[in-house]
C-alpha positions, 0 to 999 in steps of 0.5 A: 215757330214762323214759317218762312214761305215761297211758292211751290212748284205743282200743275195747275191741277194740284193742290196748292201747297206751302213749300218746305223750309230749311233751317240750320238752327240746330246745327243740321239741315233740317225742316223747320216743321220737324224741330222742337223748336220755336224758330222763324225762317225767312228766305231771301226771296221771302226778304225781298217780297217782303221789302226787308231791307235792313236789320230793323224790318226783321221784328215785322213778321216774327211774333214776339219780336221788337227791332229798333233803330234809334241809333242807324240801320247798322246798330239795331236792338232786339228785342224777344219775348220781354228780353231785351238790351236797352242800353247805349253803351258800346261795351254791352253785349246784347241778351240776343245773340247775332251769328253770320254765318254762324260767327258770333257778333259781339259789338251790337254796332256790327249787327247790321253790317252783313245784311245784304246778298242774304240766302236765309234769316233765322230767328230762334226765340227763348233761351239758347244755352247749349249750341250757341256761344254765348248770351242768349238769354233772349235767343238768337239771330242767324243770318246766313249769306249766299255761298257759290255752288257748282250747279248751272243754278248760280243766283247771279243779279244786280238789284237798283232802286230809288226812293224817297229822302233821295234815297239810291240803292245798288245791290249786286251778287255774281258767281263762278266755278274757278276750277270746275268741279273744285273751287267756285266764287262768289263776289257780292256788294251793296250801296245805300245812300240817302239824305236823313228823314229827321230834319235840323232846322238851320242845319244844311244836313239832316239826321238819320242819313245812310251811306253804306258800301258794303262788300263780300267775297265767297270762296268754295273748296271742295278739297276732296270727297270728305272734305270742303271749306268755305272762306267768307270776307266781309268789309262794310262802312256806313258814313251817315248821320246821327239820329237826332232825339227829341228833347221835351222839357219837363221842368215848369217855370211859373209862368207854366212854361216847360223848359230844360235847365237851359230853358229851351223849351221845343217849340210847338210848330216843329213836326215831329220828324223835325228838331232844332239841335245844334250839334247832332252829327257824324254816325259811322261805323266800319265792319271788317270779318273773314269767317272760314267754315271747314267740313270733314264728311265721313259716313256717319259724321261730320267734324266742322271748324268755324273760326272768325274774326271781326274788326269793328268800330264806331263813332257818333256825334249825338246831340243828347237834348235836341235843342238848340241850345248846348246842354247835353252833347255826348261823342260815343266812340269804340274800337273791337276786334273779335276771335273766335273758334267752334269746333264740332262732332255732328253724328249721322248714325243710323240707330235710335242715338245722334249727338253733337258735341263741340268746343267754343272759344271766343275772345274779345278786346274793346277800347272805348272813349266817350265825350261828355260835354255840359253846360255849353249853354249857361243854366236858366235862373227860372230852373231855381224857381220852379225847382229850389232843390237845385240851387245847390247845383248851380253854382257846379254847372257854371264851368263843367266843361266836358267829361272823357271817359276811357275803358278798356275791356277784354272778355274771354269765353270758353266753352264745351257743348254737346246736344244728344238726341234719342228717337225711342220711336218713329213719333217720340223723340228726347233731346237733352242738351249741356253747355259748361262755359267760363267767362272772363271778363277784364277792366284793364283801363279805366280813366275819367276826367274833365276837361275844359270846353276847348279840350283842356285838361283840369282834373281826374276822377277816376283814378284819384278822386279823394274826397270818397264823394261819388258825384261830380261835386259836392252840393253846396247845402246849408243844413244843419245836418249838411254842415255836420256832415261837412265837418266830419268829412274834410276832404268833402270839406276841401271839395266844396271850398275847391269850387266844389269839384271833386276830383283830384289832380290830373292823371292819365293812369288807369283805375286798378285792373278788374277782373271776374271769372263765371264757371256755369252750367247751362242747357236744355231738356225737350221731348217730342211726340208726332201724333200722326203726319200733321201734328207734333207736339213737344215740351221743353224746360232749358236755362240761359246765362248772359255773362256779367259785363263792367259798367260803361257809365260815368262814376266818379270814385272807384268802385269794386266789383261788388260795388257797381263797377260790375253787372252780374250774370243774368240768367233764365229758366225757361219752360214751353210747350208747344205744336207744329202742324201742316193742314189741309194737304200742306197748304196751311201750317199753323204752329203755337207755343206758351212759354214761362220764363223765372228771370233772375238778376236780368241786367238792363239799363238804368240812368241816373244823372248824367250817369248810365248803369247797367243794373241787375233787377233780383227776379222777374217772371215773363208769361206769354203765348204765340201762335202763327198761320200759314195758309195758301188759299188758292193759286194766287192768294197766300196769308200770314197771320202771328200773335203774341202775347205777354204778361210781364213783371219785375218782382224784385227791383229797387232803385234810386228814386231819381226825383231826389238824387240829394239823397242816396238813400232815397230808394224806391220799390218797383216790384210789379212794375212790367220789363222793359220793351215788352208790350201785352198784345203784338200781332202781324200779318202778311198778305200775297195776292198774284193779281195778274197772271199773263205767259210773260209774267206776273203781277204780284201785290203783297201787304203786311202790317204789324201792331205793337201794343202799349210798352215802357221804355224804363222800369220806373214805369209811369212812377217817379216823374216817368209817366212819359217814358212809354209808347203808345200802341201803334200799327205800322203798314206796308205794301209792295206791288211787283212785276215777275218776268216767268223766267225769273230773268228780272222783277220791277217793283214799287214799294212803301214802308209806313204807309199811314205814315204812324208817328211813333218812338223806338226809345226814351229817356228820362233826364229830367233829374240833372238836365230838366227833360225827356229824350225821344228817339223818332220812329222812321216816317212813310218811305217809298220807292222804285226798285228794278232786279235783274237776274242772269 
């Protein structure tokens, strides 16, 4: 319910006053404060001021909200009132669904492409499930790109800075009518490059470098008086550098040392922005998208078609255990392309009645491949000694090689909507929404093999793995029952005198195709009342669906669907109630919402081994708050403030106790355990202050920050030998102070993002049953910079 704000315009005798906000987010134009809905705007110039730069710094100023970057600024993970993807895998589809232009995103290394030459973000928070197309369990993001008018007020300009790591930018938009009247373009673009701010002692590159082109071309027909179609393409690379974890070793020697299976051991004297790794490398990605959006205006209607299509792919060269040792190195690549088509019936009625009603189809076909190499390094003989329940790995771990794994998938999503409104009165309104879709999801190719450190073929799992032994060999034990289980089992048996590897002869042929089909209901019910011209207020009760998705880790015998080669649908009952109000003559806004969610079967990322699943939890519940202010104070002085708070819970989860992976059968309880990624306490604020006001310009400082409270990066919590898979509670401050010519005709500003220069981490990882240590991701580091704006 965030407010995004500019300045408005008014004598110097008028009552300051906060300037009305647009948003799209339902479908129609309207005014953020006239929605029942818990939805953040923020324009572009809003962007600039607030030196939004990329994907990642949308979270700052919206409640409730987390952005992380731990893989690049191109592939950021969202994260909304506890709903959250943690996983890494590329063929997950996140529960928070990204629309440019209102085209549907599915690869979640596509979401950062389109994020320059921005005329409007939007955030809706809590599930979407009737106008938008799939998985919104969590919300939605729409950013919405600037489109050529025919007016004498085209927003032409071309934006340079510099900052620090060598950081260059150059961002440009220009715009002409073609045909007068008829046909205008706009062609836009963007470069960022920079040198990495996460250093790699012994390395001449460091990691968490960017060199991104991106460019987009607009095209605006007005065919006729009804009718007018926008085409937009875009194209946009990123060529920089993997982000480097941090690799922690939790196995204890007996001389108290703390070590990896390698016995690499991070030493104390490199900073925290600093690693020793070996083999961190490329992060590329590449985005090609045409959206074409097509209107038929009639008096009381208007029919709109958006069809879209996206190209996008991704390579990472990602050093796993951030030593310079080889352990865990893992080379994640992925190619997607994407359909889609929405069309829909938007009413302009003039009675009590409106409704819009649509269908929606989407397709998408993703290949991906991903190279695990183990072991490069020989294991340390002290991990036996400080943890005799390996011995029976070790003989395993001696010539693993690297494992590839391959998978196809397709996913096909149709869908009809529609969503009626009811104003039984000038202040009391109703909307009830509905949604059917049917998902499809399909495993077409699957193959899992190894290979020989110099990429020689040796054997395949998946398909073909004989010995029914879900694991990459069988564990040499000299139990009695271990025998006896041996000598039940032949092929185990087989397996163990075969140097104990389990797969069976090399193949490059496929698993057996799997496929699954969900037929669901989804919607929404909200009523709202406008007790006089300040205030409204409305409750709601909606449900969300996120489809199920096949499981992109590693496993070494086929499974089924029921048998954890599928993740089912996730879905969400949500309730809220909430009010908007603008005080004090429209200088101060101030909105809040509660909200329950009943979480059942929440998918989410669970690692075990070397294996990453995705796992359906049985129920959780999440409680929370939030509250915004805006306030123009005086002429010069305008604030910010939000709050969130969260009260989550798993109340039913079992999993594998990951300290005992001998034993399958050891389950643990996580109930009461709190979700993923959903800290109690977040808060931000944002302040604007014109210090100086001359004839020829002004000089305008703006600070914000935002606090984030303690949160867990696993559901394991603090149990289980996780205690260090958390974050602690961090503030993150960053100013601008900027010179605006009166005439707009250009801006010079000076900037810096995490002033105090907070250590801090976007994302965890335990590892220490198969590999001895903890993966950290690093927040970014204080940044600064210069940044000149020239508008013609």
């Amino acid at each position: 319910m965030a407010i995004a704000i500019g300045t408005a315009s008014f004598s110097a005798y008028a009552a300051p006053a906060l300037e009305e906000v647009v948003v799209t987010a339902q479908k129609r134009t309207e005014s953020t404060q006239d929605i029942p809905v818990a939805v953040t705007g923020l324009s572009g110039d809003s962007l600039e001021k607030m030196g939004f730069d990329n994907a990642n710094d949308i979270g700052a100023q919206v409640p409730n909200m987390q952005v992380s970057g731990a893989y690049g600024e191109v592939q950021p993970i969202f994260s909304i009132r506890g709903v959250s993807m943690s996983d890494y895998s590329s063929n997950q589809a996140s529960p928070i669904g990204v629309y440019v232009d209102e085209a549907y995103l599915g690869p979640t290394y596509s979401h950062g492409a389109s994020f320059f030459d921005v005329e409007r973000l939007e955030v809706l928070r809590g599930p979407q499930g009737t106008l938008y197309g799939k998985n919104t369990t969590g919300g939605a993001i729409n950013i919405i790109t600037r489109t050529p008018g025919f007016e004498d007020d085209a927003t032409n300009y071309i934006r340079a800075g510099a900052g620090s790591f060598n950081e260059t930018s150059l961002e440009a938009g220009a715009e002409s009518e073609l045909i007068e009247g008829v046909l205008a373009a706009r062609v836009s673009g963007k470069l960022k490059k920079d040198d990495g701010w996460m250093e790699i002692r012994g390395q001449s590159n460091d990691g968490a470098a960017t060199d991104f082109r991106g460019g987009r071309l607009v095209l605006n027909w007005l065919i006729n008086d009804r009718m007018d179609a926008v085409l937009r393409l875009t194209s946009a690379e990123n060529d920089g550098t993997s982000t480097p974890p941090k690799g922690e070793g939790r196995t204890t020697t007996l001389d108290g040392e703390n070590i990896d299976y390698t016995g690499y051991s991070r030493p104390s004297t490199l900073g925290f922005h600093e690693v020793e790794s070996n083999a961190s490398g490329a992060l590329t990605t590449g985005t090609d998208m045409g959206v074409l959006t097509f209107n038929y205006n009639a008096d009381s209607f208007t029919i709109t078609s958006v069809t879209s299509y996206l190209d996008a792919d991704y390579y990472q060269e990602q050093d796993v255990d951030g030593g310079s040792k080889s352990l865990l190195e893992i080379t994640w690549a992925s190619d997607s392309q994407s359909y889609s088509q929405d069309l829909r019936f938007t009413s302009n009625f003039d009675g009590m009645f409106n409704i819009i009603a649509g269908v929606y189809y989407g397709f998408e076909d993703l290949y991906m491949q991903n190279a695990y190499r183990i072991f490069g390094d020989l294991p340390d003989p002290r991990v036996v000694l400080a943890k005799p329940a390996t011995i029976g790995d070790a003989p395993y771990l001696l010539d693993v090689g690297e494992i590839i794994h391959r998978l196809n998938t397709e996913k096909e999503s149709a869908a009809v909507y529609t969503q009626m409104r009811f104003d039984f009165s000038a202040d009391f309104g109703m909307d009830i929404g509905l949604r059917y879709t049917e998902d499809t999801n399909r495993l077409t190719y699957l193959n899992l093999s190894r290979y020989t450190d110099d990429g020689q073929p040796v054997g395949t799992w998946v398909p073909g793995n004989p010995t029914g032994v879900d694991n990459g060999w069988v564990r040499l034990s000299l139990t009695p029952q271990s025998l006896l289980d041996l000598l039940a089992n032949p092929a185990q048996l087989a397996a163990v005198a075969n140097a104990g590897y389990t797969h069976g002869p090399f193949t490059t042929d496929s698993a057996p195709q799997l496929d699954s089909t969900e037929r669901e209901f989804t919607g929404k019910v909200g009523v709202d009342y406008r007790i006089n011209d300040e205030w409204m207020v409305y409750a709601s009760a909606s449900r969300g669906y996120r489809a199920g998705s096949f499981n992109g880790g590693i496993y070494y015998v086929e499974r089924t669907l029921d048998g954890g080669a599928y993740a089912a649908p996730e879905y969400i009952d949500a309730f809220e109630v909430g009010f908007k109000a603008d005080l004090l003559g429209d200088s101060m806004r101030l909105n809040a919402a509660a909200f329950m969610y009943d979480y059942t079967d929440q998918q989410f990322i669970n690692v075990v081994g070397i294996s990453n699943f995705l796992e359906n939890a049985g129920a959780s519940s999440i409680v929370g708050v939030e509250a915004e202010l805006w306030a123009r104070l005086t002429e010069r002085l305008t604030i910010q403030m939000a709050v969130g708070v969260l009260e989550t819970e798993f109340e039913e989860l079992t999993l594998a106790n990951t300290e005992t992976l001998d034993d399958p059968n050891d389950q643990v309880d996580l109930s009461g355990n709190e979700l993923i990624s959903a800290p109690k306490l977040n808060f931000n604020t944002s302040i604007d202050y014109d210090v100086l006001v001359t004839n020829s310009g002004t000089l305008t400082a703006n600070v914000n920050a935002n606090f984030q409270d303690d949160q867990w990066y696993s559901a394991y919590n603090d149990q289980y030998g996780y205690g260090g898979i958390r974050q602690d509670a961090y503030w993150l401050y960053n100013g601008r102070l900027g010179w605006y010519a009166n005439d707009g005709s250009y801006s010079v500003s000076i900037w810096g993002k995490n002033l105090l220069d907070e250590e801090y981490h976007v994302y965890a990882l335990n590892l220490q049953a198969n590999f001895g240590f903890d993966e950290y991701i690093a927040g970014q580091p204080r940044t600064y910079g210069l940044e000149v704006s020239y508008n013609f």
